[in-house]
C-alpha positions in Angstrom: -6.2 31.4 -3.4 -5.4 27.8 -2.5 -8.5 26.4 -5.1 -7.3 28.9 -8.2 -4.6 26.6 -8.3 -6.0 24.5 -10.7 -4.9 20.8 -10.0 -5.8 19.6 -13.4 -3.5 22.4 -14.7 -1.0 21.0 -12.9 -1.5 17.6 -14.1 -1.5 17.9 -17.2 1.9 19.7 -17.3 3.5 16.7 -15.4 4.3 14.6 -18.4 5.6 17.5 -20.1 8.2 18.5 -17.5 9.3 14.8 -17.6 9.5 14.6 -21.1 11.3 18.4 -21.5 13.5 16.8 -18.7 14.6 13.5 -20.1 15.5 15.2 -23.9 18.1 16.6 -22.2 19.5 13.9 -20.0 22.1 12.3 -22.3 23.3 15.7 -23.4 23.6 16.8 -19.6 25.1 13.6 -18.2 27.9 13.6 -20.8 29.0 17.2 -20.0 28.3 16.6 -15.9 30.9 12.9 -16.1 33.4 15.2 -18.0 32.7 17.8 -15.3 33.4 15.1 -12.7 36.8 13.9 -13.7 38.2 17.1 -13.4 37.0 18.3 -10.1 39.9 17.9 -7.9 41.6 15.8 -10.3 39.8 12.6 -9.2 36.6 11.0 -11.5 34.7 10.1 -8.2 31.4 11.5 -7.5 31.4 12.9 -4.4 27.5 11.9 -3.9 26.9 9.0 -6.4 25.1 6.9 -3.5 22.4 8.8 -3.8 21.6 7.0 -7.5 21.6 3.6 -5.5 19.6 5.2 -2.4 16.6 5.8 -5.8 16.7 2.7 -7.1 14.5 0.8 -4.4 14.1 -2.8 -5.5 10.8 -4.4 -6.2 9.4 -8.0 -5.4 6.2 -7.5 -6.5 6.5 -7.1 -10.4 8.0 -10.4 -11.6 9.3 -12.4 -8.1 12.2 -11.4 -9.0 14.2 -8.4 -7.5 13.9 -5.9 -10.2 14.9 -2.5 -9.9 11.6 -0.5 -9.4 12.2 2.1 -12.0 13.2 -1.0 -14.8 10.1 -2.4 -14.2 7.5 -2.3 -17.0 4.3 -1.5 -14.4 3.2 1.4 -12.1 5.5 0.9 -8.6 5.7 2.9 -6.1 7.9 2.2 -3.0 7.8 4.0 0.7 11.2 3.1 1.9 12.5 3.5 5.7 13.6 7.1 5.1 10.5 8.4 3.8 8.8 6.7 6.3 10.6 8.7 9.1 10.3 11.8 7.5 6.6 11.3 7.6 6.3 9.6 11.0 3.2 7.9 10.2 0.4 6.8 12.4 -1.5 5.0 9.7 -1.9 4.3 6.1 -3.2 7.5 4.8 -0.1 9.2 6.5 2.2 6.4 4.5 0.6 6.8 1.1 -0.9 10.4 1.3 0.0 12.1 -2.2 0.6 8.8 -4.3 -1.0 8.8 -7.8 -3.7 7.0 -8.0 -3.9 6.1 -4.4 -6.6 7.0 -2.0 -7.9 6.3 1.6 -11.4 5.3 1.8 -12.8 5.4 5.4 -11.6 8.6 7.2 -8.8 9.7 10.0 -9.8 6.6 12.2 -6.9 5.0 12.0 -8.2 1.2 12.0 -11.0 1.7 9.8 -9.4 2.7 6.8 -9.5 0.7 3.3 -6.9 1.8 0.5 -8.0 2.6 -3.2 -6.0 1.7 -6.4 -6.8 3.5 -9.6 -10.6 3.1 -8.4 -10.9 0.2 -6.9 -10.8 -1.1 -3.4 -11.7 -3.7 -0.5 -11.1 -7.3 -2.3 -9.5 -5.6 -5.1 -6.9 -4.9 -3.7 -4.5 -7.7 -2.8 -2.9 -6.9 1.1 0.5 -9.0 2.3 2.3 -8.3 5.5 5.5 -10.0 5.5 4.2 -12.3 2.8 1.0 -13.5 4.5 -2.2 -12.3 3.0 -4.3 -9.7 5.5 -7.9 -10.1 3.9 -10.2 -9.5 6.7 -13.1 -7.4 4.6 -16.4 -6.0 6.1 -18.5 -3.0 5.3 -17.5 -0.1 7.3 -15.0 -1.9 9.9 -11.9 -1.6 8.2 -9.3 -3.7 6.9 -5.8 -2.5 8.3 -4.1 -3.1 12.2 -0.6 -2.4 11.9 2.2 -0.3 13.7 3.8 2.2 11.3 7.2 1.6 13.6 7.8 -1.7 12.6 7.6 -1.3 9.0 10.9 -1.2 6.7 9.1 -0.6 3.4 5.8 -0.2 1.5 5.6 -0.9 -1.7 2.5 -0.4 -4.0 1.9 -1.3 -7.3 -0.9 -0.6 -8.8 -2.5 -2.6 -12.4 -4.1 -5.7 -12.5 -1.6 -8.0 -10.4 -3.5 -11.4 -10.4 -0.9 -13.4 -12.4 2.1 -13.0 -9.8 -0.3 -12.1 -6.9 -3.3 -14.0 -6.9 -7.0 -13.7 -6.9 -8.3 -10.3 -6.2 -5.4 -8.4 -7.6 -7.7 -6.2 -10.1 -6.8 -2.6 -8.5 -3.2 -3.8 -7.6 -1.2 -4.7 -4.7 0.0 -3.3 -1.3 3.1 -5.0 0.6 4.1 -4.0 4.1 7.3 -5.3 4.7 8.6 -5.5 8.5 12.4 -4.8 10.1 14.7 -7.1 10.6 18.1 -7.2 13.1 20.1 -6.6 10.0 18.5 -3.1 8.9 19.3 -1.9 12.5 22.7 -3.5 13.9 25.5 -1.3 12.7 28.6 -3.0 10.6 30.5 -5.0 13.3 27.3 -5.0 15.7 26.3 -8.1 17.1 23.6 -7.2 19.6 21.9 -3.4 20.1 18.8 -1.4 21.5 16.8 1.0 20.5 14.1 3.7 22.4 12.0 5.9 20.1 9.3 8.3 21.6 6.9 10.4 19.3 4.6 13.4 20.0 1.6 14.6 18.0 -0.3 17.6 19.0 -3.6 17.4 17.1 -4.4 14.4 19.2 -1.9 14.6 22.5 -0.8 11.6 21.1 1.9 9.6 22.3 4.0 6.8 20.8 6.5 4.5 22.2 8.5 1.9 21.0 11.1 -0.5 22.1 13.4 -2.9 20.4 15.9 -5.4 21.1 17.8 -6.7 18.2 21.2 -8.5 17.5 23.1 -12.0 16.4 23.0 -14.4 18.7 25.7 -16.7 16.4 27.3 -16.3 12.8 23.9 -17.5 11.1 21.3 -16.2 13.8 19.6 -13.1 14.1 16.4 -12.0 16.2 14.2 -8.7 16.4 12.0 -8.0 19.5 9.9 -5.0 18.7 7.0 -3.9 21.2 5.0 -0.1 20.3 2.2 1.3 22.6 0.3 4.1 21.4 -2.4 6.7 22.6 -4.1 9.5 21.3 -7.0 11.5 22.4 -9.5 13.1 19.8 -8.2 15.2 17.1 -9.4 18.9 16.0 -10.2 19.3 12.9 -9.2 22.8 11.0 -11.7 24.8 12.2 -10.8 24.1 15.7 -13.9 21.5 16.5 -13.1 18.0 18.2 -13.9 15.1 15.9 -15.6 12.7 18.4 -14.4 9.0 18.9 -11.1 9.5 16.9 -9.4 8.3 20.2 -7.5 5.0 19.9 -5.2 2.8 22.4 -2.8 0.2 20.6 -0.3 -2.2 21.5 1.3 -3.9 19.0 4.3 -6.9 19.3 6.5 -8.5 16.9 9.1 -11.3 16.9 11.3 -11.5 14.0 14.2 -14.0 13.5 16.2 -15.8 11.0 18.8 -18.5 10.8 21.0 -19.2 7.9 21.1 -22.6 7.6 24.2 -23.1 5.0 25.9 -20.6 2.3 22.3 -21.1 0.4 19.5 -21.7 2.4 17.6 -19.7 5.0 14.6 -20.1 7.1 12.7 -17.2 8.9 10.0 -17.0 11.6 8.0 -13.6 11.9 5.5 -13.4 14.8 3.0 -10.5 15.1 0.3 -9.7 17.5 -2.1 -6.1 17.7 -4.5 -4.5 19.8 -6.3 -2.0 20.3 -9.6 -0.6 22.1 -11.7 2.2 21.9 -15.0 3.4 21.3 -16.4 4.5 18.0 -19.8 4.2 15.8 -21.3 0.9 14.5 -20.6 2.5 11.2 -17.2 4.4 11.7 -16.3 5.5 8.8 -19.6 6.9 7.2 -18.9 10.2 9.1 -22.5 9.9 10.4 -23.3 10.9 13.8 -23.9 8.7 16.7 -27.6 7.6 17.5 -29.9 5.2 18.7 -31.5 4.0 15.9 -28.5 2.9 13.5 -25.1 4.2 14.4 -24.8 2.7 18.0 -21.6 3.8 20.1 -19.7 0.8 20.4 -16.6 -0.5 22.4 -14.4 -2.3 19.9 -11.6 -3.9 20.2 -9.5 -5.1 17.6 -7.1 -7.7 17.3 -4.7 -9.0 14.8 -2.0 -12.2 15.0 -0.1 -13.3 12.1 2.8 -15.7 11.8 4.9 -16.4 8.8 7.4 -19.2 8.5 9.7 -18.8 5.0 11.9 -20.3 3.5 14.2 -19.5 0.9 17.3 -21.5 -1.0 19.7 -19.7 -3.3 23.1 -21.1 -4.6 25.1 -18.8 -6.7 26.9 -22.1 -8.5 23.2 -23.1 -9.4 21.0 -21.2 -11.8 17.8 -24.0 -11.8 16.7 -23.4 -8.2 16.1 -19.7 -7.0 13.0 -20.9 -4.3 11.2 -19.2 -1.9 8.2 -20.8 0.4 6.0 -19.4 2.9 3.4 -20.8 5.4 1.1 -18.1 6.9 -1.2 -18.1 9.5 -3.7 -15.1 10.4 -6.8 -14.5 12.7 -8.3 -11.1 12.9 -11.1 -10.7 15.6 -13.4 -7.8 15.9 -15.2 -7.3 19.5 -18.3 -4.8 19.6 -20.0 -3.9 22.7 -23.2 -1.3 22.5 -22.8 1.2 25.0 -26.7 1.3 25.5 -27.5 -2.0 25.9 -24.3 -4.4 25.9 -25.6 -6.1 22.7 -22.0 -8.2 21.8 -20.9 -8.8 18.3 -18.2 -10.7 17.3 -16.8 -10.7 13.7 -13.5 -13.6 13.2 -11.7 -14.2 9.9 -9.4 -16.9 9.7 -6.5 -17.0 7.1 -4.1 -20.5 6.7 -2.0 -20.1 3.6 0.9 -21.6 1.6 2.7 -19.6 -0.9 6.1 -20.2 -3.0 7.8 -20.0 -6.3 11.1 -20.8 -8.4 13.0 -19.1 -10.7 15.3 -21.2 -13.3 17.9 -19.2 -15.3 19.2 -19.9 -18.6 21.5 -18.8 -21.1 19.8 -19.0 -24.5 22.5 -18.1 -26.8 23.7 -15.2 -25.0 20.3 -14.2 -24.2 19.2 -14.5 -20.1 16.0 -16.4 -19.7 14.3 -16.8 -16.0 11.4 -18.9 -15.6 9.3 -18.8 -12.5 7.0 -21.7 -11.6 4.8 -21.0 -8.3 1.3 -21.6 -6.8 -0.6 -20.5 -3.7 -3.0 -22.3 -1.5 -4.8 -20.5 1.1 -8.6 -20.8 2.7 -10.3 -17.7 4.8 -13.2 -19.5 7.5 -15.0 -16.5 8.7 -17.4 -16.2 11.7 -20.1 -13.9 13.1 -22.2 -14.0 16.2 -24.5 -11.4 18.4 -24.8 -12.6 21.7 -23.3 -15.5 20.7 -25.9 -16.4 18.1 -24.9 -16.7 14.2 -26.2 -13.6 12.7 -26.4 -13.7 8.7 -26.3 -10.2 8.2 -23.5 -9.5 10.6 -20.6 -11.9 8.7 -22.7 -14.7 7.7 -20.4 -17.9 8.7 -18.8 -19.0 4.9 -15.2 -20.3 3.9 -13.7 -19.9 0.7 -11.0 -21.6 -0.5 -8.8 -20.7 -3.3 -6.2 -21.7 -5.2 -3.8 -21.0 -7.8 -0.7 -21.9 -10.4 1.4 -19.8 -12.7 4.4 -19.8 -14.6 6.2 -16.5 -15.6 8.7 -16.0 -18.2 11.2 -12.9 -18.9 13.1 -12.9 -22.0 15.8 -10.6 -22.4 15.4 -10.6 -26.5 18.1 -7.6 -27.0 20.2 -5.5 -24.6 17.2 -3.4 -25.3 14.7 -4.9 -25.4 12.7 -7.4 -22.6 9.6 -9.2 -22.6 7.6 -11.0 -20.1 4.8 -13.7 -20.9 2.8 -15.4 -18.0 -0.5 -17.4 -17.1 -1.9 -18.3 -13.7 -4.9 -20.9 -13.4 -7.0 -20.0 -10.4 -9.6 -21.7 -8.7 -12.2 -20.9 -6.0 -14.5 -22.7 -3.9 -17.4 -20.7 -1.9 -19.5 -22.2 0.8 -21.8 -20.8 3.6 -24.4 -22.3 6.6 -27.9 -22.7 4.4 -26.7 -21.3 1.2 -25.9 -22.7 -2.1 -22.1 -23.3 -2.5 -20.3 -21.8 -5.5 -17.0 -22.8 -7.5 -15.4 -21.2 -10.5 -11.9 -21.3 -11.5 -10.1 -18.6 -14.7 -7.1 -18.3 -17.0 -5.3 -14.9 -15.9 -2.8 -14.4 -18.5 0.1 -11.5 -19.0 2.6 -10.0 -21.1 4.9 -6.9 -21.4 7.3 -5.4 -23.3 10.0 -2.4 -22.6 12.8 -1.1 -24.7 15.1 1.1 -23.4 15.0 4.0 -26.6 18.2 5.4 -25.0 20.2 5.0 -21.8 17.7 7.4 -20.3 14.5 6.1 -21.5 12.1 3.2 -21.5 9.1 2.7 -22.9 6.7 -0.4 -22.4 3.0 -1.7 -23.2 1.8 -4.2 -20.5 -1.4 -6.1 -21.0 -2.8 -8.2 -18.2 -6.1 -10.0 -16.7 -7.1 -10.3 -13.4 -10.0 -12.6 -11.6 -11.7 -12.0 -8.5 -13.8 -14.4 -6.3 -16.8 -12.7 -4.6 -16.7 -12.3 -1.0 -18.5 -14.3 1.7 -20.0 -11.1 2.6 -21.1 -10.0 -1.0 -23.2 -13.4 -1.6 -24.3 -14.6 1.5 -25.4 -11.3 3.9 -29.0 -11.7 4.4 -31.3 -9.9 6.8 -31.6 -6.7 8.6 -29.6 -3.7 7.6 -31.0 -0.4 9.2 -34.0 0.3 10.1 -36.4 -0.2 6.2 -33.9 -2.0 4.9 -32.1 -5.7 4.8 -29.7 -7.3 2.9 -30.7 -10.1 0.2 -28.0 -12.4 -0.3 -27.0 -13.1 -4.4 -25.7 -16.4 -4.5 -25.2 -16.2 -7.7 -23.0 -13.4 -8.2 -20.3 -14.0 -10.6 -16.5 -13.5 -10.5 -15.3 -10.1 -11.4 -13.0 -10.6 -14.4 -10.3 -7.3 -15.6 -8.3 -6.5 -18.8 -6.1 -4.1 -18.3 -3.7 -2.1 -21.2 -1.4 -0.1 -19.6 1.4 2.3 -21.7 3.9 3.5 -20.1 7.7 5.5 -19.9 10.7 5.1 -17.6 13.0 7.7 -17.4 16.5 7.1 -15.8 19.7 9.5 -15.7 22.5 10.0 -13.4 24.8 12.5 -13.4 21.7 14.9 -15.3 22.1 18.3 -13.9 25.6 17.9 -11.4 28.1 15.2 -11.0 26.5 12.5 -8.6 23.3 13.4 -9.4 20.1 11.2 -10.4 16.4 11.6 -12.3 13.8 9.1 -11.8 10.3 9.3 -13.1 7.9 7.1 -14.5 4.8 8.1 -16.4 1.6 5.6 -17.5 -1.9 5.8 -19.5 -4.2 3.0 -18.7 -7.7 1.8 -19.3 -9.0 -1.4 -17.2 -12.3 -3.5 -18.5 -14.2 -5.0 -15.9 -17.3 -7.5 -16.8 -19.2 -8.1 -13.9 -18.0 -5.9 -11.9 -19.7 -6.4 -8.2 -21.6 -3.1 -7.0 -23.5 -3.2 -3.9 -27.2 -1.5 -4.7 -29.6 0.3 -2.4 -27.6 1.0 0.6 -29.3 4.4 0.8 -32.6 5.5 2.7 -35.2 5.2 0.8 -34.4 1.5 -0.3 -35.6 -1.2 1.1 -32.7 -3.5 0.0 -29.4 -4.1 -0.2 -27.9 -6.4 -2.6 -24.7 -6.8 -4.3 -25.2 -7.1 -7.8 -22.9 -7.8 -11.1 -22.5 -4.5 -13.0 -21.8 -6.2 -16.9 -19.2 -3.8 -18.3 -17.3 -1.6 -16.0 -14.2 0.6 -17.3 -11.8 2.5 -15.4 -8.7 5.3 -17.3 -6.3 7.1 -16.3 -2.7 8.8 -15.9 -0.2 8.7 -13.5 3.0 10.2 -13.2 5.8 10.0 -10.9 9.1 11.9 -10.3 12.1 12.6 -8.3 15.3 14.0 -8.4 18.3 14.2 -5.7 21.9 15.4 -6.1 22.4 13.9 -2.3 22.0 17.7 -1.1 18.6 18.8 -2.9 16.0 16.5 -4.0 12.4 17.2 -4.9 9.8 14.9 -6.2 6.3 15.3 -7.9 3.6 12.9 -8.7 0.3 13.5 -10.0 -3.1 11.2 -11.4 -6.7 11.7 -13.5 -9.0 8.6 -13.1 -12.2 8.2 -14.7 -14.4 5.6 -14.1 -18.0 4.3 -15.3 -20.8 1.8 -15.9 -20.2 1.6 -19.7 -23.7 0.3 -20.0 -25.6 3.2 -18.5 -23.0 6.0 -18.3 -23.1 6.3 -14.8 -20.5 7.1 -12.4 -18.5 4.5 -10.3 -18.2 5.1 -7.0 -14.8 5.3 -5.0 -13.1 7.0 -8.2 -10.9 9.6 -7.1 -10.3 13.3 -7.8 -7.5 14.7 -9.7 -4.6 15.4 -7.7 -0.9 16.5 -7.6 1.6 16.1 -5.2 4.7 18.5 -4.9 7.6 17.8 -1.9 11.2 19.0 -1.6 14.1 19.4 0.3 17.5 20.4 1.6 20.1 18.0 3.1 23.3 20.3 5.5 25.4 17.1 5.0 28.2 18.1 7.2 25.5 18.7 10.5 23.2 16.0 9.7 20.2 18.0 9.5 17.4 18.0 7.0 15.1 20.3 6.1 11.8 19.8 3.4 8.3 20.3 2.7 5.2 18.7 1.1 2.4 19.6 -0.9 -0.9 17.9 -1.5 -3.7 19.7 -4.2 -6.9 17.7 -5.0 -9.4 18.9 -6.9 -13.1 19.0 -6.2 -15.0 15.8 -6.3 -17.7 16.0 -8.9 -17.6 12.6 -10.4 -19.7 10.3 -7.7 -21.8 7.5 -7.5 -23.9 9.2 -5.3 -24.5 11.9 -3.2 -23.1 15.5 -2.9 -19.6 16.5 -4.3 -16.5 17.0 -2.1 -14.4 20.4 -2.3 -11.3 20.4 -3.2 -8.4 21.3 -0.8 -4.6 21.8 -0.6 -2.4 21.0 2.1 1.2 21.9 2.7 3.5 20.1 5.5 7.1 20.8 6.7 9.6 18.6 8.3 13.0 18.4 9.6 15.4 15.4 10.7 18.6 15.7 12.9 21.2 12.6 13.0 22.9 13.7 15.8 25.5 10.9 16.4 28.1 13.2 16.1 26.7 15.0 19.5 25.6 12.1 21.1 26.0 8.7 19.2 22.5 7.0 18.5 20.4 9.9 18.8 18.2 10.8 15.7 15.3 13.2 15.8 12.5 14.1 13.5 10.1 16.8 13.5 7.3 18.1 11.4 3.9 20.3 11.1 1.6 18.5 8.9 -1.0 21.0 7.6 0.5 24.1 8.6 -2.5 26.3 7.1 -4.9 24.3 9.4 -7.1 24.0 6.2 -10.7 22.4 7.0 -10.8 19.5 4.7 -12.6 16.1 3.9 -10.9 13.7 1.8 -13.0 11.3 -1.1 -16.7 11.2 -0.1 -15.8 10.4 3.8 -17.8 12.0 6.4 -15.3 12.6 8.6 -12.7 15.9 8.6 -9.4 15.3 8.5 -7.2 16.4 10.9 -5.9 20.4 11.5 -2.6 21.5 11.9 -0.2 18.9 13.8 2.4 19.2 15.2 4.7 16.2 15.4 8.3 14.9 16.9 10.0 12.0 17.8 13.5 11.1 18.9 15.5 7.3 18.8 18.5 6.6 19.9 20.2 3.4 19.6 22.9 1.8 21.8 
């Protein structure tokens, strides 16, 4: 029954129900304020928080803090509630049932790789706190982070490369962390706080300690330190999924000092491990052997510091400036079980990022400029036994760097437009290999003019530039057995051009006083010439080579939607991505089925108690590269949240069953099953 629910049906009625929706906002939001002022004589809105609580504000668009749903571009934001409904214990948890957003990789939690609108590893453009996380490597994964740190996630997907840098062709994911001032309560200068989870599919247990508070008037520190274990899950038809065990510890220090009225500088200090024992090649779902998927113990570690800076005077509109310096090392320790055979993967990221934005007043018409650049080199390094092994992570640097100026015009009260160019440059080099340099002009523009008070349309047109990775030009040498890598030293930069057309829709007060509609809804087609494609990773071959594909060209739609009268809300979200070698015809791998979304919920205001539920229908996965196609699936999650202050002050519990129908299910073209029915809760309490 669960598969005759068509997910393309329901996909293609998603910009209809927005549409149907939005004709009548202005209608329904002049008879709902009219309501309002006479209920109980007063014209307050007993709930109108709930529009600001919708209204998450995004960095990653323009540098500027822009309300996400103004914004002419695809943004989604996971904010600090959502993320406790969810209680997440990795990424595919955080973004599960985003449009256009997939996990590549599997359950294992630190082998996963995100996909936006099709694309994936380098694509993709990671930040954590503002430093760039770009450790990259066939089939080791890409994320180590603790999912009770985190304050946001925001996501937007489109060719970012202008505001972002190099590799933005899929898009951009930024992890933001806490800080004292998101937990100390108003007139709180120091406080604590204990959270303990539970998940059954795994028996896995999270804790999670922080100290937090304000030392002075213009001081404030975060200590934050999570320990996590789990045992192996069981899939949904009851089996164990071997080496799905994991063993973290993860550490932050967070602090701040204000150093006048304008000017503030910030130091954010992160460390993460974790050990455990998995395949050579954990996330190709393969089983373990002693030919080419050795059991290893691995052990992962992350550090990352980030100093910022950032000057603001409200008297003076030239200087808006922000600067960071970013450090990060991630180091990847494999022992064989069978033989102790040691391999040692190291990336090393030194960066320097920052921008300004000058206002000005053109008669009556607001102009901000933003000027910025970035400068940052990854040094990787790979040895077996302590030997430099080519094939493993061949020893390369890159460095890379880049200029841009932005500009956004505010031409009418309706109508905006932004106009940018960034200059990058790259410089590739490697032990015994021929060096490479390139540099591009990555240029951008955008329009949006708000029709009515309720809706926006825009047309966005941008390019994107890619370096190759270390790994894509220089691996050389064995594979598995029958194969070996051949290096391609001259494999060009990827290059994107990317039309996107989309609608904003925005009403308060729609349905009920207080209430508030949010929904965006985009079309958009990205051209990639010579797009990089690694060939002849399959038995059979005897090589493996990453090659440039000449035209590439990836569509879609995407729709997004949510509505909340402070006591209901419901959302619903929903993509189609196609994707193909416009040469040839073929398929593109990593493209993603069809999928729609559905979640909901109840708030009993007065108890603090919240009630909801999720749905998540894919369709069936016939559009590969590749291989076999993957079933379709559907899975449906409940959860519940207490704030029970008013019982005992500081106490907040969350509780949920993720999966409840304990469907058997494999998302993309992983190997792996995804976990069964789990069974999660966790309780904090502050003091």
């Amino acid at each position: 029954m669960v598969r005759a629910i068509s997910a393309r049906l329901l996909l293609a009625t998603v910009s209809t129900i927005a549409l149907s929706v939005a004709a009548h906002a202005q209608e329904a939001a002049d008879t709902s304020a009219t309501s309002a002022k006479n209920v109980t004589g007063t014209e307050e809105l007993p709930v109108a928080e709930t529009v600001v609580a919708l209204d998450a504000i995004t960095i990653t668009a323009n540098k500027l803090e822009t309300s996400a749903i103004d914004a002419p571009a695809s943004i989604s934001i996971v904010d600090q509630e959502e993320l406790e409904r969810r209680q997440p214990s990795d990424l595919s948890d955080i973004l599960r049932g985003m449009p256009g957003v997939e996990i590549y990789g599997g359950p294992r939690s630190t082998v996963q790789e995100p996909i936006i609108r099709g694309l994936t590893g380098d694509r993709v453009v990671v930040r954590v706190d503002g430093a760039r996380a770009n450790m990259s490597v066939g089939h080791k994964g890409r994320f180590f982070f603790d999912p009770e740190v985190l304050k946001s996630v925001e996501v937007y997907r489109g060719a970012a490369s202008t505001m972002q840098g190099t590799g933005a062709l899929g898009g951009v994911i930024a992890l933001t962390t806490k800080d004292a001032d998101d937990l100390l309560d108003p007139g709180q200068n120091i406080g604590a706080r204990v959270k303990v989870g539970y998940a059954s599919v795994d028996h896995g247990l999270t804790t999670n300690g922080m100290v937090y508070g304000r030392p002075s008037d213009n001081t404030d520190i975060l200590v934050s330190v999570t320990r996590e274990s789990t045992g192996n899950f069981e899939s949904g038809d009851g089996d164990k999924q071997p080496y799905t065990d994991d063993d973290y510890i993860n550490g932050l220090f967070k602090g701040g000092v204000d150093i006048n009225d304008a000017s503030r500088l910030t130091l954010t200090l992160q460390r993460y491990s974790d050990d455990h024992q998995l395949p050579a090649a954990p996330d190709s779902g393969a089983a373990v052997n002693a030919t080419s998927n050795f059991l290893v113990n691995r052990e992962s570690e992350e550090t990352s510091l980030v100093l910022g800076y950032s000057y603001r005077d409200s008297g003076n509109d030239w200087v808006d400036a922000k600067l960071n310096a970013y450090g990060m090392r991630t180091d990847l320790d494999e022992k064989r079980v069978s033989d102790g055979r040691h391999d040692e993967r190291t990336l090393d990221t030194i960066g320097l990022d920052g921008n300004n934005t000058s206002r000005f007043d053109l008669a009556g018409r607001d102009l901000a400029v933003t000027i910025g650049g970035e400068l940052y080199q990854d040094s990787q390094e790979g040895r077996r036994n302590g030997v430099a092994v080519s094939n493993l992570f061949p020893d390369a640097d890159m460095v890379i760097y880049g200029l841009y100026v932005d500009n956004n015009l505010a031409l009418t009260d309706a109508l905006d437009v932004t106009a940018g160019v960034r200059f990058d440059s790259y410089d590739l080099s490697a032990d015994g290999q021929r060096s490479r340099e390139d540099s591009a002009i990555s240029p951008r523009f955008s329009a949006s003019y708000r029709v009515t008070s309720w809706m926006q349309p825009y047309v966005s047109y941008a390019e994107a530039f890619r370096a190759p990775a270390m790994t894509e030009m220089y691996a050389s040498g064995y594979h598995f057995p029958g194969n070996n890598f051949v290096a391609n030293p001259d494999l060009e930069a990827e290059k994107a051009k990317t039309w996107e057309f989309g609608t904003n829709f925005k009403s308060d007060n729609l349905l009920s006083a207080g209430d508030a509609f949010r929904a965006k809804v985009a079309y958009f087609q990205n051209d990639i010439s010579d797009y990089i494609e690694q060939q002849g990773a399959v038995m059979g071959s005897a090589e493996t080579k990453s090659v440039n594909v000449p035209e590439a060209q990836i569509e879609g739609f995407e729709a997004e939607l949510s509505y909340d009268t402070g006591v209901v809300f419901a959302g619903l979200a929903g993509s189609r991505i196609r994707g193909e070698n416009t040469q040839t015809g073929a398929n593109l791998s990593n493209i993603p089925a069809d999928k729609v979304s559905v979640s909901g919920g109840y708030r009993f205001v007065d108890v603090g108690v919240e009630l909801g539920g999720r749905a998540n229908m894919v369709d069936r996965l016939t559009r590969i590269a590749s291989g076999d196609e993957v079933p379709g699936y559907a899975t449906f999650d409940l959860f519940a949240s207490w704030d029970a202050s008013e019982t005992l002050p500081g106490l907040t519990v969350n509780a949920g069953i993720d999966n409840i129908l304990d469907h058997n299910y494999q998302t993309a073209d992983n190997g792996l099953y995804e976990p069964g029915r789990n069974v999660k809760i966790s309780a904090s309490m502050k003091f």
